[in-house]
Backbone as a printed PyTorch tensor [residue, N CA C, xyz], in Angstrom:
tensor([[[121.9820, 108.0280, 123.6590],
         [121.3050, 109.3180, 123.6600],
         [121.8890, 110.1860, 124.7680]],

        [[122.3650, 111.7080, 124.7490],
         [122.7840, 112.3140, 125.4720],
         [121.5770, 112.8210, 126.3830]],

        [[121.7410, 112.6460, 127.7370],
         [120.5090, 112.7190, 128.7980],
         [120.7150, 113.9320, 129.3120]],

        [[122.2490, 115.0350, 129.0930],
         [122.0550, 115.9810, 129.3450],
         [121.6790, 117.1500, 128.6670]],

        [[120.6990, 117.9250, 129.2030],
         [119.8300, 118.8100, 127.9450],
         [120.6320, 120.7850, 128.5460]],

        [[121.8820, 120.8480, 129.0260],
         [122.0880, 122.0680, 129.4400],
         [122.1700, 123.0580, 128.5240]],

        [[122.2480, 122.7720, 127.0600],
         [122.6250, 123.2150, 125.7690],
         [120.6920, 123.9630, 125.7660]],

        [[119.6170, 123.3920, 125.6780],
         [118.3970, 123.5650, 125.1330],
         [118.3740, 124.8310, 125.3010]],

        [[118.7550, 125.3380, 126.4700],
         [118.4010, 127.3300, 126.8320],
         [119.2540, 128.1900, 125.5440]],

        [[120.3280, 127.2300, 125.0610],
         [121.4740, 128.4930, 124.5640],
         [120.3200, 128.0710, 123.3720]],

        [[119.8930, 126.8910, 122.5010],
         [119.8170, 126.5230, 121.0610],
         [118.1270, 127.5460, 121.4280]],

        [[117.4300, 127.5050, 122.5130],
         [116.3080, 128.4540, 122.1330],
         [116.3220, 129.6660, 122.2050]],

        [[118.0140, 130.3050, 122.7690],
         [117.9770, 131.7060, 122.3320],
         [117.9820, 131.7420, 120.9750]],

        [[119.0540, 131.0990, 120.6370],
         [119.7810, 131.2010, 119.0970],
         [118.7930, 130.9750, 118.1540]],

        [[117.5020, 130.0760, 118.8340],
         [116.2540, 130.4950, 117.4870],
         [115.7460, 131.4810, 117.5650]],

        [[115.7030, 132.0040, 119.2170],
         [114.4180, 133.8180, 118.7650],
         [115.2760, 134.7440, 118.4390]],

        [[116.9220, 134.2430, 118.6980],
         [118.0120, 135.4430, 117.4770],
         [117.4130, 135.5150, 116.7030]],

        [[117.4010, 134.0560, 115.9170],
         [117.5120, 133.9910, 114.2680],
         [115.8920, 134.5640, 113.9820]],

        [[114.7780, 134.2950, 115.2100],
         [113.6200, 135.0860, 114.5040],
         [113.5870, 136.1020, 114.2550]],

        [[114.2980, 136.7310, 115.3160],
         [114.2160, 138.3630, 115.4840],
         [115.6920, 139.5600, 114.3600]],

        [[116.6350, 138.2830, 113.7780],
         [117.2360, 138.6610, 112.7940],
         [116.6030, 138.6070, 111.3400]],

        [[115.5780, 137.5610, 111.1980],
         [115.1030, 137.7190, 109.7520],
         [114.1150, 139.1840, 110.1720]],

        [[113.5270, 139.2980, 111.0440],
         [112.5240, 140.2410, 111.0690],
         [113.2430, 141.9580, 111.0750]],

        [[114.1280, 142.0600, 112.0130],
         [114.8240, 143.3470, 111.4990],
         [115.6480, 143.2620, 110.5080]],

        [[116.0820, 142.5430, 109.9140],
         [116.3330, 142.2440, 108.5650],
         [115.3760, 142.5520, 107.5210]],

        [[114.3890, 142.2310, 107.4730],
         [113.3810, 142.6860, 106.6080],
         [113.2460, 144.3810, 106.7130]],

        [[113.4250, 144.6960, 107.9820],
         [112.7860, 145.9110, 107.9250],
         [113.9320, 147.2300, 107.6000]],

        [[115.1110, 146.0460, 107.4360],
         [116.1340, 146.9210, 107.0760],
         [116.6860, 146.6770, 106.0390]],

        [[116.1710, 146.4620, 104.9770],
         [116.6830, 146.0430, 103.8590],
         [115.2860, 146.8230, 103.0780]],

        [[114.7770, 147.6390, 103.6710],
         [113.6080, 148.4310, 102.8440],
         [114.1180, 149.4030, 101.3680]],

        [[114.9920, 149.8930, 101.9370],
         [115.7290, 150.8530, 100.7850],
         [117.0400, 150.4320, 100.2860]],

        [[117.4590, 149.3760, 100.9780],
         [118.8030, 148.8940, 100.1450],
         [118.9540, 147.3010,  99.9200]],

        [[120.0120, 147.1220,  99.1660],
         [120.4250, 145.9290,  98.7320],
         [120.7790, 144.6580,  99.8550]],

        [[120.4050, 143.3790,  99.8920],
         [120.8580, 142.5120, 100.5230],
         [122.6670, 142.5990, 101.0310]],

        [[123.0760, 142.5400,  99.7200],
         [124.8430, 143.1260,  99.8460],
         [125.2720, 144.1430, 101.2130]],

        [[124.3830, 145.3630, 101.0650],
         [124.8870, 146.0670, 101.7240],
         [123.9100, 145.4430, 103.3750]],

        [[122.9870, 145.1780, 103.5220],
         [122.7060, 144.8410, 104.6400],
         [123.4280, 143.3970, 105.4080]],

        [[123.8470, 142.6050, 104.5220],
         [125.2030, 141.8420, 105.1130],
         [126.3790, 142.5700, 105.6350]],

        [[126.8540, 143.7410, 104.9970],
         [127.9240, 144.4920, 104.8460],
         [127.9080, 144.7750, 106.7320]],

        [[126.6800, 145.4230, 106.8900],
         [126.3890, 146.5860, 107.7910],
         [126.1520, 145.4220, 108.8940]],

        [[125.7690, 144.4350, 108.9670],
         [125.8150, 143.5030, 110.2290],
         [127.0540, 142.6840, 110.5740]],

        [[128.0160, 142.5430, 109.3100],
         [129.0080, 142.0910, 109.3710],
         [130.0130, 142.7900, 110.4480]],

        [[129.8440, 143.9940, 110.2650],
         [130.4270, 144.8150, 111.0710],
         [130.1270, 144.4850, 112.2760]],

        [[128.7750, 144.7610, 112.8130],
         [128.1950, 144.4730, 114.1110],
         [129.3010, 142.9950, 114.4490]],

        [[129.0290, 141.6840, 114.1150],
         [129.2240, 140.4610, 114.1860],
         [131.1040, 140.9950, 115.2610]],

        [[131.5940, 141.5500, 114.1070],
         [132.8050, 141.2420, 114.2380],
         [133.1390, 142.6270, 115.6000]],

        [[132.2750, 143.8830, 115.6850],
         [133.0110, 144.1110, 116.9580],
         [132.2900, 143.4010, 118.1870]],

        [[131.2850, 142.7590, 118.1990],
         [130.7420, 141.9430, 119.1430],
         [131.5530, 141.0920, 119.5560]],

        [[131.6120, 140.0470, 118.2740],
         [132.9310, 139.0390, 118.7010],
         [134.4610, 139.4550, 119.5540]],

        [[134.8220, 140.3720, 119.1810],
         [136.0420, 140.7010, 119.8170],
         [135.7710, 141.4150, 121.2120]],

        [[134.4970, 142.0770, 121.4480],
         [134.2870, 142.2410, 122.4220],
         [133.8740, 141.6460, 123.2950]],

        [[133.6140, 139.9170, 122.9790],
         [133.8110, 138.7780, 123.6070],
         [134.4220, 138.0300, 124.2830]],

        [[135.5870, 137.9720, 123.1790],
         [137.1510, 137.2590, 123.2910],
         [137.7940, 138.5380, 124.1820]],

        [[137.7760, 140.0860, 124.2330],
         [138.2740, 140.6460, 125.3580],
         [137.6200, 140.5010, 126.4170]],

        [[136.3750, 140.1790, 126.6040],
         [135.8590, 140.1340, 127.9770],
         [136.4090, 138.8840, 128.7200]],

        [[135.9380, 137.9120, 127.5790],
         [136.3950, 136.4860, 128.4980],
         [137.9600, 136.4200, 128.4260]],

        [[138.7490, 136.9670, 128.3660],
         [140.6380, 137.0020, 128.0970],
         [140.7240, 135.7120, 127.4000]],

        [[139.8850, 135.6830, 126.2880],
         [140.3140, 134.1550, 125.4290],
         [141.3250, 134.5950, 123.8620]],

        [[141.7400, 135.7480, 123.9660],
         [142.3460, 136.2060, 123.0510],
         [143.5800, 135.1750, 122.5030]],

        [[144.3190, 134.6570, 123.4160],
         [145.2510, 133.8810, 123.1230],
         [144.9500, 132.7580, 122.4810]],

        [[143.5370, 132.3960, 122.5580],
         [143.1900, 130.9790, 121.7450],
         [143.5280, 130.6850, 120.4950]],

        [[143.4970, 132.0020, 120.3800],
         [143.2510, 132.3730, 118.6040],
         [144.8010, 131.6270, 118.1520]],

        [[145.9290, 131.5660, 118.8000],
         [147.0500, 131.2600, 118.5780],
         [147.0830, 129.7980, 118.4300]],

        [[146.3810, 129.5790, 119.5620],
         [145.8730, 127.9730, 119.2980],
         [145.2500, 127.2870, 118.3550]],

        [[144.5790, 127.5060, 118.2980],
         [144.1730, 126.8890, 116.8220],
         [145.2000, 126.2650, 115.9980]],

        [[144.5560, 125.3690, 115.4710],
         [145.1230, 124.1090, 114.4650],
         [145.0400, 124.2240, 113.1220]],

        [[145.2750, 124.1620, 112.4450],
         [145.6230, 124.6960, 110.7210],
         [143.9160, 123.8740, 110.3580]],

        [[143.4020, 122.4270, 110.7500],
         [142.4300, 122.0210, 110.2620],
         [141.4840, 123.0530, 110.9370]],

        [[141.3680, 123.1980, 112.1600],
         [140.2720, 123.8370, 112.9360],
         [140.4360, 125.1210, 112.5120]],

        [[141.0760, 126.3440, 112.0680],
         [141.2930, 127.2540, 111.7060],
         [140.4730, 127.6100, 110.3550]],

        [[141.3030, 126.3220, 109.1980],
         [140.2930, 125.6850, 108.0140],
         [138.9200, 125.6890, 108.0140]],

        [[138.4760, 124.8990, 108.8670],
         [137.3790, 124.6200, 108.9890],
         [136.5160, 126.1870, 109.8490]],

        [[136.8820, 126.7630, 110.4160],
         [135.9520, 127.9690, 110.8490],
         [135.8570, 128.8560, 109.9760]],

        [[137.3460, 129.3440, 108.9100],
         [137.2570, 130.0050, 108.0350],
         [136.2720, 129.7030, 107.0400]],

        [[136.5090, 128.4650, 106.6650],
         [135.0000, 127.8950, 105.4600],
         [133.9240, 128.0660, 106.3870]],

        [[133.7230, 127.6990, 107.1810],
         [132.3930, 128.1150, 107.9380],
         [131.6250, 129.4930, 107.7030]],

        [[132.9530, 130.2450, 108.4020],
         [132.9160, 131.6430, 108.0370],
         [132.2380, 132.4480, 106.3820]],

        [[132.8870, 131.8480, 105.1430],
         [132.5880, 132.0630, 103.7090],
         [131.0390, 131.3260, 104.0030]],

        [[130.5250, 130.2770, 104.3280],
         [129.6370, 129.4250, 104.3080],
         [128.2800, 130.8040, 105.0490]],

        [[128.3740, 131.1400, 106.2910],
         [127.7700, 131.8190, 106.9710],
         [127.4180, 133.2710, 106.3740]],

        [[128.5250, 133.6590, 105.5360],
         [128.7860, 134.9780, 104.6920],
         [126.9950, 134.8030, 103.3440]],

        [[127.8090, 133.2910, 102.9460],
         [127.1040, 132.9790, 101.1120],
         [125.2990, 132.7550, 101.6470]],

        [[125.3810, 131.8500, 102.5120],
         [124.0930, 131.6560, 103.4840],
         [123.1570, 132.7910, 103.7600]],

        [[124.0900, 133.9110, 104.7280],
         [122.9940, 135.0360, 104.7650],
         [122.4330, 135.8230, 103.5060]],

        [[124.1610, 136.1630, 102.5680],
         [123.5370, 137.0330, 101.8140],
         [122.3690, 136.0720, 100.7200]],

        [[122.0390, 135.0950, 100.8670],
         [120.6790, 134.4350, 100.0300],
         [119.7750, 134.2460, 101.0720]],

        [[120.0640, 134.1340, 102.1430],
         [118.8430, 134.5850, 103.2860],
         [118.2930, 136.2190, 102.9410]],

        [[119.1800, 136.8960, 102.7960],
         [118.7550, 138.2610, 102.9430],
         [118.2110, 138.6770, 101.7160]],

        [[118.7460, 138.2330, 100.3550],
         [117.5690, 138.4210,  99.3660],
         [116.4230, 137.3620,  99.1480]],

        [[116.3050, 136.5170,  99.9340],
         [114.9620, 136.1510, 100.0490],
         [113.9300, 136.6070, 101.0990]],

        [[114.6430, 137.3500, 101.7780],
         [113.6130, 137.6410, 102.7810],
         [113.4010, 139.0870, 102.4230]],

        [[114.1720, 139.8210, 101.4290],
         [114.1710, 141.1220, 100.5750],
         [112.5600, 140.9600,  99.3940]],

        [[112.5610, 140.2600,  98.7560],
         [111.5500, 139.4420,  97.8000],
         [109.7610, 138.4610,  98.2300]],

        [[110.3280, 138.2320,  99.7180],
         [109.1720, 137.2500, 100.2630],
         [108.8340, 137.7920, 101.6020]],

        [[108.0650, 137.2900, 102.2040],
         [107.1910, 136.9870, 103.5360],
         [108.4180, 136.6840, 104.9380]],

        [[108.8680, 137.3840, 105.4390],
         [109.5290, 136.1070, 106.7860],
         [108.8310, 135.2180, 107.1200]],

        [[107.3490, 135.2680, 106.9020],
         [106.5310, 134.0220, 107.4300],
         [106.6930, 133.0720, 107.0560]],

        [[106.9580, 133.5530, 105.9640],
         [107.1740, 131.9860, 104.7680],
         [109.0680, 131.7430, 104.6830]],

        [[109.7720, 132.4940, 104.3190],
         [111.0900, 132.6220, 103.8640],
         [111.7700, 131.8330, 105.2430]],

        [[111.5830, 132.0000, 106.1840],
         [112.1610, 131.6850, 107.5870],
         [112.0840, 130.2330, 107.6460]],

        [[110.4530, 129.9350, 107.3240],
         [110.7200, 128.1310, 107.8910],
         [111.3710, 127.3380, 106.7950]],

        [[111.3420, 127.5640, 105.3430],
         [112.6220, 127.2230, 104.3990],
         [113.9670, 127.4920, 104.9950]],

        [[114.6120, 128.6160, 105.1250],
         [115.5990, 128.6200, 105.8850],
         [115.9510, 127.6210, 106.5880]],

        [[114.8520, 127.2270, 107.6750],
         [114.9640, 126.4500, 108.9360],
         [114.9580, 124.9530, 108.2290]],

        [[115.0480, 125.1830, 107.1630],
         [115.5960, 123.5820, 106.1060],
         [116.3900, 123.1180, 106.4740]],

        [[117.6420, 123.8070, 107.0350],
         [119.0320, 123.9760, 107.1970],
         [119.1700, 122.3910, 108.5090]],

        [[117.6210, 122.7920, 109.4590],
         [117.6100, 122.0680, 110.2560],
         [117.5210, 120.2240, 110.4520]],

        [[117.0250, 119.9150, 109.0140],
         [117.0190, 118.9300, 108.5410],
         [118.2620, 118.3670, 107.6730]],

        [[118.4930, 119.6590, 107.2530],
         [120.3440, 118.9900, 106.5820],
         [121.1850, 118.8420, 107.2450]],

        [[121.4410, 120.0630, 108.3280],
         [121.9810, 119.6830, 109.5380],
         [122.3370, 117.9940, 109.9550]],

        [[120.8430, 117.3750, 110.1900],
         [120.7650, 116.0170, 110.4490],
         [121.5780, 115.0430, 109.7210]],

        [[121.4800, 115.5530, 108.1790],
         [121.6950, 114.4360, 107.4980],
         [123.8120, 114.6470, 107.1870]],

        [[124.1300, 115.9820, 107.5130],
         [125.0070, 116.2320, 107.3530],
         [125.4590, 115.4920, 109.0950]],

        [[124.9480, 115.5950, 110.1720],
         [126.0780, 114.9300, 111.3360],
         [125.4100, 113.6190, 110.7910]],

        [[125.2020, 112.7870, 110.1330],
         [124.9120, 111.2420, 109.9800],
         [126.0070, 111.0170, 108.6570]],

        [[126.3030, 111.8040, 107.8970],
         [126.8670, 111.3970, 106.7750],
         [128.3710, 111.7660, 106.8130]],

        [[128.5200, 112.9910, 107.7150],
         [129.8980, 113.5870, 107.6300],
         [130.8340, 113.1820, 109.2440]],

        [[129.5400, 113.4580, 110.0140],
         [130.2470, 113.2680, 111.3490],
         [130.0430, 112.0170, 111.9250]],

        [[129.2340, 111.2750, 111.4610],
         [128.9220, 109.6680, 111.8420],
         [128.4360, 109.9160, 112.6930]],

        [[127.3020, 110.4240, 112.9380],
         [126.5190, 111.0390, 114.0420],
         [125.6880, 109.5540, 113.5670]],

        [[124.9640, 108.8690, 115.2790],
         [123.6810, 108.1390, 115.4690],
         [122.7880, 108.6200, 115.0860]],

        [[121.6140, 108.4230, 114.8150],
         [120.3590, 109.3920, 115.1980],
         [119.1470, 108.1030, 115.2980]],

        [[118.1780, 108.8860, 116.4260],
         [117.3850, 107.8420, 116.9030],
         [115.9880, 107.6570, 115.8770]],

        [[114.9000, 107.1530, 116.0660],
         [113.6530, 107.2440, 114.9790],
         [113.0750, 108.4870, 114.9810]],

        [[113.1600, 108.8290, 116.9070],
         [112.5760, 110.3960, 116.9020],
         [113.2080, 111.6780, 115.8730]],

        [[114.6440, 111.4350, 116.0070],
         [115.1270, 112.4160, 115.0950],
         [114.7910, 112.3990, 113.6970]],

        [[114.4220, 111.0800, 112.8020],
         [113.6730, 111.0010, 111.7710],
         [113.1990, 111.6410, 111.5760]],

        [[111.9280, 110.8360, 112.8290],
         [110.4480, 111.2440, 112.2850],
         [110.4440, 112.8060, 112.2240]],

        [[111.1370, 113.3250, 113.0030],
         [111.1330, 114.9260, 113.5750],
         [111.0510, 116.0070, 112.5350]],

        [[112.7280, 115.1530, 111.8080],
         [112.9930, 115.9340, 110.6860],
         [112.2310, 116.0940, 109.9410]],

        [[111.4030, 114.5700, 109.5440],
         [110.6200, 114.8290, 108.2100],
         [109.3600, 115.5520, 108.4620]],

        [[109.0140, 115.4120, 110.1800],
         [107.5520, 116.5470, 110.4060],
         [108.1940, 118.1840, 109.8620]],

        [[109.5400, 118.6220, 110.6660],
         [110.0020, 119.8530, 109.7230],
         [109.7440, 119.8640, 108.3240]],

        [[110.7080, 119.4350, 107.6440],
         [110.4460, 119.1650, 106.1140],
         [108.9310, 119.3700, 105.8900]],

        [[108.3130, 118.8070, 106.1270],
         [107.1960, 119.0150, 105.7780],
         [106.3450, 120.4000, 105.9870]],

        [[106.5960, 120.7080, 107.2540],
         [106.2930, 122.0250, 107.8950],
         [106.2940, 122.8490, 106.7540]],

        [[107.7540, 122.9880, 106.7060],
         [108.3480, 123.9410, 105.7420],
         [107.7650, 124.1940, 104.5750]],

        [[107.4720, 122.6350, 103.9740],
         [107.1170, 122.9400, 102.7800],
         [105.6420, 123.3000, 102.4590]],

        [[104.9000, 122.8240, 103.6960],
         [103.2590, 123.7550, 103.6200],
         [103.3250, 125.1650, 104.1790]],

        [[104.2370, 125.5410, 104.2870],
         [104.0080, 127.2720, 104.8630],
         [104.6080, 127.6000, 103.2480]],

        [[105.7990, 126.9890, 103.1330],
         [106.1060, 127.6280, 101.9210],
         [105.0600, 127.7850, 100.7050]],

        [[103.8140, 126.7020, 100.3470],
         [103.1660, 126.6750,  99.2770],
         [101.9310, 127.4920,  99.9160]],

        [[101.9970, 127.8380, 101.0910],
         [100.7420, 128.7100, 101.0920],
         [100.6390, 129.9750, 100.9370]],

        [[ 99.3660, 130.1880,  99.8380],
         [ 99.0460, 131.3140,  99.4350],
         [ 99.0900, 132.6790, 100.2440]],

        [[ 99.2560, 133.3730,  99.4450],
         [ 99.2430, 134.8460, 100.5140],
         [ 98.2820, 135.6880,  99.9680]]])
């Protein structure tokens, strides 16, 4: 088990991102299409990113990269693309209350994907954990509105 937890601050920004992206997401997808509200953040994404890689002078990395690792971010990339835009018409159609903790499914495949693909360990806690998610999920999802 890894005993160092320095990662926990970045993974609990990256959830009140992702809360605070389904939620202005919703509120911006009032008059238009999922399509185009991918379109219009895509943009954002990508001058952010570069205004990253110029801040930190990591520009040259990019050269680095390895034909697999390159591979593999690009599919990531299509993956992250196909992902939102069905995030974004479900959260176009439904509740974020509800639409979000389905989403957060991802968090349980996640699991089963580093055990099956990456030969990831996982302890009983991570089990049990997952399947309390799973479950989560699936009673917010069946409840009535």
């Amino acid at each position: 088990m890894n005993s160092n937890y320095v990662w926990i601050p970045w993974a609990l920004g990256a959830a009140i991102g992702g809360a605070v992206l389904a939620t202005l997401t919703k509120v911006g997808l009032k008059n238009v299409g999922p399509d185009v509200g991918l379109a219009v953040q895509a943009v954002a994404v990508l001058v952010i990113s570069c205004a990253t890689l110029a801040a930190n002078g990591h520009w040259k990395q990019l050269a680095d990269l390895d034909r697999q690792s390159c591979a593999c971010l690009l599919l990531a990339g299509a993956v992250t693309s196909a992902s939102y835009l069905l995030l974004f018409h479900a959260v176009k159609l439904g509740n974020v209350s509800q639409v979000v903790p389905v989403d957060r499914l991802s968090l349980v495949f996640a699991i089963v994907l580093g055990v099956v693909i990456l030969k990831e360990r996982v302890e009983t806690a991570t089990i049990v954990g997952g399947t309390l998610m799973a479950a989560g999920a699936i009673v917010i999802c069946l409840a009535k509105r």
